[in-house]
N, C-alpha and C positions, 0 to 999 in steps of 0.2 A: 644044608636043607634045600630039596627042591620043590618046585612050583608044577605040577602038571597044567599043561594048555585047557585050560579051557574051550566047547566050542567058539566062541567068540572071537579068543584071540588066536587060535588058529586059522578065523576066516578075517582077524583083520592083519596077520604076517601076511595072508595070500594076497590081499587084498593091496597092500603097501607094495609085493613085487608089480601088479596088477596095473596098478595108478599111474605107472613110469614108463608105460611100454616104450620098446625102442622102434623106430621105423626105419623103414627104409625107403627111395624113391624107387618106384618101376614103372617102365614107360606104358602110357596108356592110349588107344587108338579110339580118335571117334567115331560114330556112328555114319557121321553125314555130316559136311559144314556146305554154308550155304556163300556166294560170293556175286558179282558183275566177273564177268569174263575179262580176260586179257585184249589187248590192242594186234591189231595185224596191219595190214601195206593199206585199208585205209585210214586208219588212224596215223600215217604217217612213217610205221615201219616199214625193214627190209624185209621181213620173214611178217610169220603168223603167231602170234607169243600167245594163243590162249589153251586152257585147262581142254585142250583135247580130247583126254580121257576119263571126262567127267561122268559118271553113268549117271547123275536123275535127271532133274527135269532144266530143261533150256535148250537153246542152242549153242551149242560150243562152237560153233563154227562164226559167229557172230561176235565184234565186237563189241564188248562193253554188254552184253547180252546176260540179264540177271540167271545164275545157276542153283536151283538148290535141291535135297533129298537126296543128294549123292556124294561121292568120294573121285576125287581127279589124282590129276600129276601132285599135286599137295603132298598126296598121304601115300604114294605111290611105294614109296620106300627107296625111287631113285634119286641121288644127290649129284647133281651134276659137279664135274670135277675140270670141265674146261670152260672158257667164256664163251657166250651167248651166241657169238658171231658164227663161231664152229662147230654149236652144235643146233641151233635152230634153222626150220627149214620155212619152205610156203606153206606147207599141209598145214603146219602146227602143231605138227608129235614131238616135237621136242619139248627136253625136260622143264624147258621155265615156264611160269607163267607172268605174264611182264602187263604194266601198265603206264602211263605216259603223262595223265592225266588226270586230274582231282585230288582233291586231299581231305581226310586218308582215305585210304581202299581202307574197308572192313572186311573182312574173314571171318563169321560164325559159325563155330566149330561145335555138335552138340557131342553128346557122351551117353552113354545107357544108363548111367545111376553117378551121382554126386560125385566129385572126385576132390581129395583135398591136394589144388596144385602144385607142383614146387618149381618144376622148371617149362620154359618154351625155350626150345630152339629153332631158330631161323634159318636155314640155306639161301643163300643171297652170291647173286652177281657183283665184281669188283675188276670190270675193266678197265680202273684206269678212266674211265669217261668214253672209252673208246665207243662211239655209236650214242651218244649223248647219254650214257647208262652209267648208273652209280648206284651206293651203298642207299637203303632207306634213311634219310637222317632222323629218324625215329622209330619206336614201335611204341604201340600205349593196347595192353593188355586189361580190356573189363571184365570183370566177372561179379554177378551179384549187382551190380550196379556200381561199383565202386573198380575206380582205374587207376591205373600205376603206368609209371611214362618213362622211358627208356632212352636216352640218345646214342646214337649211334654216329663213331669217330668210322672215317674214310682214311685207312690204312694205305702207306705207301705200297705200291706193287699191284701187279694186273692178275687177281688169281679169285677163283668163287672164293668164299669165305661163309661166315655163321656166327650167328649173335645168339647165345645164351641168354634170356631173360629169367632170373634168378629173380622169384616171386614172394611175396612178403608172406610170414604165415598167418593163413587163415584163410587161406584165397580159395574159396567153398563152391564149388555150384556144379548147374550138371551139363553147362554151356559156357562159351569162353569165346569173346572176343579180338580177335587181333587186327591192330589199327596199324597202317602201315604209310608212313608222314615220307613226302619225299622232299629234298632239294629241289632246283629246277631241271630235275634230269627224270628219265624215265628209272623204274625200279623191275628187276627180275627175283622172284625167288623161284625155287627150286625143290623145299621141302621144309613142312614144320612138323616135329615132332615135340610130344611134351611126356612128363613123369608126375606120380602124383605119389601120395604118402600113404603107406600100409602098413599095418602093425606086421611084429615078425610073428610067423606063427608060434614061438614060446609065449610071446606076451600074449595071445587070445586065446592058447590053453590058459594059461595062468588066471586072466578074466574070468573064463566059464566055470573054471574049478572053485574060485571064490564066491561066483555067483551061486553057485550050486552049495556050497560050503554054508552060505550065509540063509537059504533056504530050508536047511537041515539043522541051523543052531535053531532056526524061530519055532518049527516043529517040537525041537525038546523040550525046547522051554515050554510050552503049552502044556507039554506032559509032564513036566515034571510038578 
């Protein structure tokens, strides 16, 4: 003996593939993050360590000089792959952007529309000390109001390096702050990129078909 599906329980089989999407992460670019500038030869340096290529509003050429409504060396998409010393200059084009001073820098990062996060990764300087520079011994990532705290181990060897911050779920918003704790040494990074979570496109066919599905049983029942 068989059972014909009823419409119902054909939109609650769609429904049940529906409820379980699978995701995936894919990287996502901000809009604009906002920051203070990097340190240069007044603040103590050899070179000029700040966001050079910042295009909105501030002076990049300034110390500690607040930036924001624009995109720098951050989001550039270059990762520096040697230490600081060899590649930074006086101008300030080189790839880090470095600071010396205060704790923590903050980095607010906006986005176009909500994103559900999953990872930051960090590009960061590991000379060894060399030039009073070292790893950040923290990052504390807020979003929403609510913050997650990272420490970060100073690996032996003199080579850039990167810290994956692997984010708790739920971590929602459509702005994201990164806090960057240092030692007593100054901090370089180089580049943050992040990944946020997306249905796969089967799973949001599957959603519309049942929403759709579940639209079309309320109809007949009316009629019938």
């Amino acid at each position: 003996m068989t059972h014909a599906l009823t419409p119902l329980r054909v939109v609650a089989a769609v429904l049940c593939l529906a409820a379980a999407p699978a995701q995936a992460a894919a990287p996502v670019l901000p809009t604009h993050y906002e920051l203070l500038n990097g340190y240069g030869m007044t603040g103590g340096g050899s070179f000029n360590y700040w966001d050079k290529k910042y295009s909105g509003s501030g002076n990049s050429s300034q110390d500690y000089a607040p930036l924001s409504g624009g995109l720098g060396d951050l989001t550039d998409g270059i990762i520096a792959t040697e230490n600081w010393h060899l590649v930074e200059n006086v101008e300030g084009t080189g790839p880090y952007v470095g600071w010396n001073k205060g704790e923590p820098w903050l980095i607010t990062f906006h986005f176009g529309q909500v994103q559900a996060f999953n990872t930051v990764t960090v590009w960061h300087d590991d000379p060894d000390g060399l030039g009073d520079i070292a790893p950040p011994a923290a990052f504390t990532v807020t979003v929403g109001g609510n913050t997650q705290r990272f420490e970060i181990s100073d690996l032996p060897g003199a080579v850039p390096t990167f810290s994956v911050l692997t984010l708790a779920p739920g971590t929602v918003g459509s702005s994201l702050v990164l806090g960057v704790e240092r030692f007593n040494n100054g901090v370089m990074l180089s580049e943050v990129q992040f990944t946020s979570a997306v249905p796969e496109p089967a799973s949001s066919l599957l959603l519309g078909l049942g929403l759709g599905l579940t639209a079309w049983a309320r109809r007949n029942r009316r009629e019938v």
